[in-house]
N, C-alpha and C positions, 0 to 999 in steps of 0.2 A: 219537396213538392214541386219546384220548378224544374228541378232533371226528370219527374215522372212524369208532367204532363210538354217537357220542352216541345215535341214535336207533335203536339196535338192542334188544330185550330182550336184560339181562344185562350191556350196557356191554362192561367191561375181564373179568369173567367170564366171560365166551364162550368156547369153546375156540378159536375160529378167531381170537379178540383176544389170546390168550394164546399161539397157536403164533405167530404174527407179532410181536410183543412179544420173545418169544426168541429169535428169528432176528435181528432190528433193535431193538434198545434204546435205540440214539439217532437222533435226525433224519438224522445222516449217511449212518447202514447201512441207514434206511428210503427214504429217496431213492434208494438204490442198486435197492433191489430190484429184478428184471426182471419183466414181466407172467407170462411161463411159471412164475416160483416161487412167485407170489404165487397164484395158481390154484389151485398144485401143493396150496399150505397150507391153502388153505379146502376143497378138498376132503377132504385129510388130517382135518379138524376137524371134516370130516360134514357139511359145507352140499352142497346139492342143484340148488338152484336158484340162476338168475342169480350162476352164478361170475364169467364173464367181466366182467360190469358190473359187481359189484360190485368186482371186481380193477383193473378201470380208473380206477374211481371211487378207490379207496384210494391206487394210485400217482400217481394224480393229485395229490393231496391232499396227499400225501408230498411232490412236489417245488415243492409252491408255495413261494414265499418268503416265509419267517416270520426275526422275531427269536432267533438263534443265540446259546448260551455260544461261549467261546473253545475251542477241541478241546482242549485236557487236562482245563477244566472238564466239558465235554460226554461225554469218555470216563467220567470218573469218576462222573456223573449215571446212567450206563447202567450203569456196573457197580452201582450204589446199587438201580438198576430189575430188573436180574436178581435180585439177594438178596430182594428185595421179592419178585419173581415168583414165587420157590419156595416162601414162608408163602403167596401167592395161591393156588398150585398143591392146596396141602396141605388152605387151608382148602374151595376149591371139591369135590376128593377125599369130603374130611368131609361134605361137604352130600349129597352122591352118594350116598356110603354112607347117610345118614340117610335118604336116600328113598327109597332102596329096601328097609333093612328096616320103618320105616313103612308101604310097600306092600304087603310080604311079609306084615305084620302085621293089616294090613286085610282083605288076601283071605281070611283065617283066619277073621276073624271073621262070627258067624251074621246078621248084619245087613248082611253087605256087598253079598250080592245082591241085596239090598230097593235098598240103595241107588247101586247101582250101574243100577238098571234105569231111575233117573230122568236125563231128558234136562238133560247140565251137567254132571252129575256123576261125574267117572274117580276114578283111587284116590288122589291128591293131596285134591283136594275132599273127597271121602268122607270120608277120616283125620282131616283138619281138622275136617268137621262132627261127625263121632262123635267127637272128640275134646273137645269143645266141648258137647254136649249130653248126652255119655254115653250107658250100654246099661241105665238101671234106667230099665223104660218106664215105672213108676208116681210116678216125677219129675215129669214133667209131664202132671196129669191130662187136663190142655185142651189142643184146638190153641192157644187162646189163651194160655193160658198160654206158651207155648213161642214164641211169636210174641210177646209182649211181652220174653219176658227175650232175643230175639234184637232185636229195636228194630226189628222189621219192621211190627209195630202202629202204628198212629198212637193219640195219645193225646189224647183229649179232656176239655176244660175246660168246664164251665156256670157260669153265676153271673147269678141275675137271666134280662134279655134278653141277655145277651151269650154266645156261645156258641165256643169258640175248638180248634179238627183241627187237629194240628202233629205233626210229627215225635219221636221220643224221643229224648232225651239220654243217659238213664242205662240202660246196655244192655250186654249183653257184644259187646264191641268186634271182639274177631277171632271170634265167629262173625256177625255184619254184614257184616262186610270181607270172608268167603269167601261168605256169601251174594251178595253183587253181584256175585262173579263166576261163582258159579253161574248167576245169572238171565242174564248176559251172554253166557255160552257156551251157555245154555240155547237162547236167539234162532237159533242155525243148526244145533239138535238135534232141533225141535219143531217143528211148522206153528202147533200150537195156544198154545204161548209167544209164539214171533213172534207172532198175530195178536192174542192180548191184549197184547202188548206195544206194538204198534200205534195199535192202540185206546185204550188208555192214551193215549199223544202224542195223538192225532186228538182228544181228548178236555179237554186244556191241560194235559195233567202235562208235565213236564221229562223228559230221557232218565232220570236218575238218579231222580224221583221215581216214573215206569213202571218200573222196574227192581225198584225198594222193592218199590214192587203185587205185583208177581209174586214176588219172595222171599216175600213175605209167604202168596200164594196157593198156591206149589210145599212152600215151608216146611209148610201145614194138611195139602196132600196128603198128602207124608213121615210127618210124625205119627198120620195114617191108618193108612199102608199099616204102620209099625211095628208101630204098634197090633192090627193085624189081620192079621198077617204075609204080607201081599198086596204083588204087583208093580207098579209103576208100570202105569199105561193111558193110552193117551192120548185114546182116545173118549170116556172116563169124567172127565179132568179137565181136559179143553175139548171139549166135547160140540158140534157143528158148528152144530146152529141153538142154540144157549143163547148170548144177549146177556150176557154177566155183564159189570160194571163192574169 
């Protein structure tokens, strides 16, 4: 079960890894499966696309030949993996619930349309960043400021001739972390993120270090548009002839 969903988001959390998990609990009853029920499950679980392949792919997988327990050890293994399933059930449930009153909770709030209108970021993101930088906008007088305590600043060293641009160490952690994937999903939200994003590469940054760029750039915007209770634009913050680095 964990080699067929290893490279899926979610793993063994999945609903469609957790309906087939309860049907087949052990290598025996999963071998068994027939293509028709296997289909039947992942569509039961909300998958859309590429059932049949993936159903092939799974049964396949199932009956290749691996190292087996002995069947009374192997039945008892699966009853061990149902008990298990139901605290999986319970705790994924929990998450469920959490997300959506977090969302319920976000939409509520007089900031959410600010930032909701920026490209990257839905009510997952949002909740995380406003959770993380808070709604007392006299916290952070500066874009900069707010750009350093997120670690999207680069920080600079002088001494003498020597002069040393690097990265920040000391930063708050998960709002960096949902920054990157803001700037990430931002890439297929935006013309004008993609083409700094771009540019950035064309330029000798690394994927992750163009990504930084841009949290860093999307990040001043935000601060703006909070600031000034204005909605994201995007001619205004990638203007079509403006070369910015």
């Amino acid at each position: 079960m964990i080699e067929a969903f290893r490279d899926k988001p979610g793993t063994l959390t999945r609903p469609d890894a957790r309906r087939i998990l309860a049907v087949a609990p052990t290598p025996a009853l999963a071998a068994k499966l027939p293509m028709g029920k296997l289909t039947a499950m992942l569509r039961r679980a909300g998958r859309r696309r590429g059932i049949e392949t993936d159903a092939e792919r799974i049964q396949q997988l199932f009956r290749e030949e691996a190292p087996r327990q002995l069947p009374l050890v192997e039945d008892a293994m699966g009853k061990q993996a149902l008990a298990l399933l139901l605290q999986l059930d319970a705790a994924c449930q929990a998450v469920d619930d959490l997300a959506s009153a977090t969302e319920q909770a976000f939409r509520s709030h007089p900031d959410a349309t600010i930032m909701l209108s920026f490209p990257g970021i839905g009510l997952q993101v949002g909740a995380r960043i406003l959770g993380e930088i808070g709604d007392g906008r006299s916290r952070f007088a500066t874009a900069g400021g707010l750009k350093a305590y997120a670690g999207s600043a680069p920080i600079t060293r002088a001494s003498g001739k020597r002069r040393y641009v690097g990265r920040r160490f000391v930063k708050n952690n998960r709002l960096n972390h949902v920054g990157h994937l803001w700037a990430f999903t931002s890439l297929s939200g935006s013309s004008g993120a993609d083409s700094h994003h771009r540019r950035r590469r064309a330029g000798g940054d690394w994927h992750t270090q163009a990504l930084r760029h841009l949290f860093n750039r999307m990040l001043g915007q935000l601060h703006h548009c909070l600031q000034t209770r204005s909605l994201f634009d995007e001619a205004i913050a990638f203007p079509a002839n403006a070369a910015t680095g």
